[in-house]
C-alpha positions as CSV (number, residue, x, y, z in Angstrom):
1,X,31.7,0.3,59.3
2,X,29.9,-2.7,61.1
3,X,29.6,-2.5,64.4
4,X,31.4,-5.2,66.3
5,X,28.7,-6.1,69.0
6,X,25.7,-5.6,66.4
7,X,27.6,-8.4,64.2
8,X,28.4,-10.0,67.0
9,X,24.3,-10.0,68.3
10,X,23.5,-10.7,64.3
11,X,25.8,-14.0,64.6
12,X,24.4,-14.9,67.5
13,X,20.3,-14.5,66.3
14,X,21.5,-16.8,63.0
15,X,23.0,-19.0,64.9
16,X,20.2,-19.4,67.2
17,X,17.5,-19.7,64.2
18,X,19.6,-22.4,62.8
19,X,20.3,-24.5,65.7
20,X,15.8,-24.4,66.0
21,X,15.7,-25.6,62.5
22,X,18.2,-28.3,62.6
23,X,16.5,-29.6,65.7
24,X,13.0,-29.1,64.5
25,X,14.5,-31.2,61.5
26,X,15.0,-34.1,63.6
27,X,12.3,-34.9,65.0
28,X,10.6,-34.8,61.3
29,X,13.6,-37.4,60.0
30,X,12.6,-39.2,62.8
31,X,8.7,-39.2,62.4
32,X,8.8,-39.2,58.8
33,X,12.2,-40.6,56.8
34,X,14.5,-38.6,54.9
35,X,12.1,-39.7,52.0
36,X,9.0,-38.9,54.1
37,X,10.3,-35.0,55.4
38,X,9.6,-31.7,53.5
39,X,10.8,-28.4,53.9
40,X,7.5,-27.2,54.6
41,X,6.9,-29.6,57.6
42,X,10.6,-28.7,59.3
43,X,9.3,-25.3,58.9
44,X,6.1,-25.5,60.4
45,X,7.9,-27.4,63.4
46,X,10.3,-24.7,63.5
47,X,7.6,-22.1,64.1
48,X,9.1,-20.3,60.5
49,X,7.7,-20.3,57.0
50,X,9.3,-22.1,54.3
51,X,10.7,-18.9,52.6
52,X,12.6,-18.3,56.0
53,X,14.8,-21.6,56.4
54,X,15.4,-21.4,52.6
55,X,17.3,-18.2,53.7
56,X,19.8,-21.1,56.1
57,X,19.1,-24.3,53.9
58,X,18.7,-24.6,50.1
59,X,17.0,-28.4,51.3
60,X,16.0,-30.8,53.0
61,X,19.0,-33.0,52.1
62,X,21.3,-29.8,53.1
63,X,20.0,-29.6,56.5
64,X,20.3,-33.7,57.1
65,X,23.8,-33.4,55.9
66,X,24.4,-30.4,58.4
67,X,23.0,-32.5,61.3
68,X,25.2,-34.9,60.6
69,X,28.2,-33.1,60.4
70,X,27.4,-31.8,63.6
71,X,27.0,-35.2,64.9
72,X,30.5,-36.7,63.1
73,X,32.0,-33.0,64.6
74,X,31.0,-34.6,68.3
75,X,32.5,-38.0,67.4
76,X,35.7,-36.6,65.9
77,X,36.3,-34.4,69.5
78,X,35.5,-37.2,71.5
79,X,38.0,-39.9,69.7
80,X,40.4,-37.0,69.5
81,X,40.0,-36.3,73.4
82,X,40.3,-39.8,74.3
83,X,43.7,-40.2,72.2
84,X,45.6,-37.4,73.8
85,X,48.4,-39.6,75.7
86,X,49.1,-43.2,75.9
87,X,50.8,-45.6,74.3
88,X,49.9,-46.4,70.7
89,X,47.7,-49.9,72.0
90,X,46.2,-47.8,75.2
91,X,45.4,-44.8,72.4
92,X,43.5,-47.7,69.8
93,X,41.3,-49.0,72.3
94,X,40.7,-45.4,73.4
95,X,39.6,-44.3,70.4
96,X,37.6,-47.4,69.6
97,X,35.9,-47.2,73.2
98,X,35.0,-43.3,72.9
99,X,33.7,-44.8,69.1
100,X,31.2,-47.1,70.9
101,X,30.8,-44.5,73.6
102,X,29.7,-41.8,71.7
103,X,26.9,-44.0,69.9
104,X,25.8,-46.1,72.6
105,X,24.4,-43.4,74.8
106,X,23.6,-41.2,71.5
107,X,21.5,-44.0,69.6
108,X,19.7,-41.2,67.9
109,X,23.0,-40.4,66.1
110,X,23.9,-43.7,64.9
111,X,20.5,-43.6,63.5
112,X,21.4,-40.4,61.7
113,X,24.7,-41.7,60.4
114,X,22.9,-44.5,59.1
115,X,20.1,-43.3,57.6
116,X,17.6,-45.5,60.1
117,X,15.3,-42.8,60.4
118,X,12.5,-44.7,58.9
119,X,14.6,-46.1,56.1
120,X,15.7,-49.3,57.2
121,X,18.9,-50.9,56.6
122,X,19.9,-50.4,53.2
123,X,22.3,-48.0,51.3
124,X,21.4,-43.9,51.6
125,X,22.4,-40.9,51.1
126,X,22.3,-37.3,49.7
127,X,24.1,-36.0,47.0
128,X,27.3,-36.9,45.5
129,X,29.1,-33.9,47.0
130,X,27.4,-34.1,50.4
131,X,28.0,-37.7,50.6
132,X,31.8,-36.9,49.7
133,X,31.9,-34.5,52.6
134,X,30.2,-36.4,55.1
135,X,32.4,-39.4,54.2
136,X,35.4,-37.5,55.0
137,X,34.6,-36.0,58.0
138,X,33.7,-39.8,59.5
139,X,37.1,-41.0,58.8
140,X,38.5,-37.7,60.1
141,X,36.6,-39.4,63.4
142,X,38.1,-42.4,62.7
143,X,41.5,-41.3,62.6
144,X,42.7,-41.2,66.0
145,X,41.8,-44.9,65.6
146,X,44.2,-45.1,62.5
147,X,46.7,-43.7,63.6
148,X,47.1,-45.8,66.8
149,X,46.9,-49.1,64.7
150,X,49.6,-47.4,62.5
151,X,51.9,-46.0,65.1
152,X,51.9,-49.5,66.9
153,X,53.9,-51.2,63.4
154,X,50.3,-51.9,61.1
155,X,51.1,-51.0,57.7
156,X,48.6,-48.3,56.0
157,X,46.4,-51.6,54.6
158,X,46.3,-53.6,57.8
159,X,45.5,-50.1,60.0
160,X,42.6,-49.4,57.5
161,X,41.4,-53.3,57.9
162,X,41.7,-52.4,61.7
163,X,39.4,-49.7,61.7
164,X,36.7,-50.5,59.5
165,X,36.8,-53.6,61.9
166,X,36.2,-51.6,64.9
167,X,33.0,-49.9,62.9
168,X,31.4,-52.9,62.1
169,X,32.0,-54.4,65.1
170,X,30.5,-51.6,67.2
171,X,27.6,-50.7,65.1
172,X,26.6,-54.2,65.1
173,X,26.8,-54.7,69.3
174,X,25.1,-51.3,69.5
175,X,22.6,-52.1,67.1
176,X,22.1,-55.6,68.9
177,X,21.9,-53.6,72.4
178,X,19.1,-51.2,71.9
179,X,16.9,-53.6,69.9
180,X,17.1,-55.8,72.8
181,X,18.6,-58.6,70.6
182,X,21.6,-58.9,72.8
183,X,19.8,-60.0,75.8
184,X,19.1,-63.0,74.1
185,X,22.1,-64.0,75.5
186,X,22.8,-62.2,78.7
187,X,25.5,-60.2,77.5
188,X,26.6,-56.7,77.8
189,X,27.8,-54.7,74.5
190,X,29.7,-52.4,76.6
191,X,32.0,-55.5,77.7
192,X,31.8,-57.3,74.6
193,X,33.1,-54.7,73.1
194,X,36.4,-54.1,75.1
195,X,36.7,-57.9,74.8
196,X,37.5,-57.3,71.1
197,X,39.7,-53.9,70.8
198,X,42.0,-56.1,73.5
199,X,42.0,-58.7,70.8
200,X,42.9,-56.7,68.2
201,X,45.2,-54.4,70.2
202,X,47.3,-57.6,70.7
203,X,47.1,-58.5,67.0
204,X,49.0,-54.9,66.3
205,X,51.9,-54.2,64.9
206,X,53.2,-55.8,60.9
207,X,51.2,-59.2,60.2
208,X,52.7,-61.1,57.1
């Protein structure tokens, strides 16, 4: 029989290594693309050899998609948080506020989500299966978002319409924010942004 605390200790020392590797990972995405990284560099940055993140990570694409789960896990609890009580307009603009939130003081994940390490602005991705999963766990994010639009009298189109508006519309100000592109015109994203989920929070409810 296993003892409890040595499992316990065991768990701990795995979790530990992989946590190193996923962050070692990082900064390679970040120096070098998706395209650019190799499991032998995330190893060497990891202070392991190849053979030993094998052991966490069959590859490279594996250990993006597991950052980024981790990343869309963060969103998810903090669109979840901000949508505990409220009514369903106060919980949208929640959950689109704690959307913008989470990316506009984490640019480094919307960078992840998007593939900008290095890559530019064009489609991305792993594999079919990752991709599959990754998508799912964003519109598990999402949800809370859904839900609001859809509890307020949007039908299931109109509340889907809702929410993909609130991504585009706060990737675009965050992306205009940090590359400085906003300043152009003396606004603030932060502001801008709860300009629009009032708009739309007004808008709620069945449209013809």
């Amino acid at each position: 029989m296993v003892d409890p605390s040595r499992a316990e200790r065991r768990d701990a020392v795995n979790e530990l290594k992989r946590t190193i590797i996923l962050d070692a990972a990082l900064g390679i995405f970040e120096a070098e693309g998706l395209q650019g990284a190799s499991m032998r560099a995330i190893a060497k940055a990891a202070g392991y050899t190849p053979g030993a993140i094998y052991a966490y990570f069959p590859s490279k694409e594996h250990i993006y998609a597991a950052a980024l789960g981790e990343s869309l896990a963060r969103l998810r609890a903090a669109t979840e948080v901000a949508t505990r009580s409220g009514t369903a307009t106060a919980r949208f603009i929640a959950a689109g506020s704690a959307f913008f939130d989470f990316y506009d003081t984490n640019p480094r994940d919307l960078d992840l989500g998007f593939y900008l390490f290095r890559g530019g602005i064009r489609p991305h991705g792993l594999s079919e299966e990752l991709n599959s999963e990754l998508n799912l766990e964003l519109l598990a994010a999402l949800d809370p978002l859904s839900r609001a639009a859809l509890d307020s009298g949007a039908d299931t189109d109109r509340a889907r319409k809702l929410t993909a508006d609130v991504l585009a519309h706060a990737s675009g100000l965050i992306l205009l924010a940090h590359t400085g592109r906003l300043g152009l015109f003396d606004l603030d994203a932060h502001l801008l942004m709860q300009d629009h989920l009032r708009a739309l929070a007004e808008k709620l409810g069945p449209h013809d």
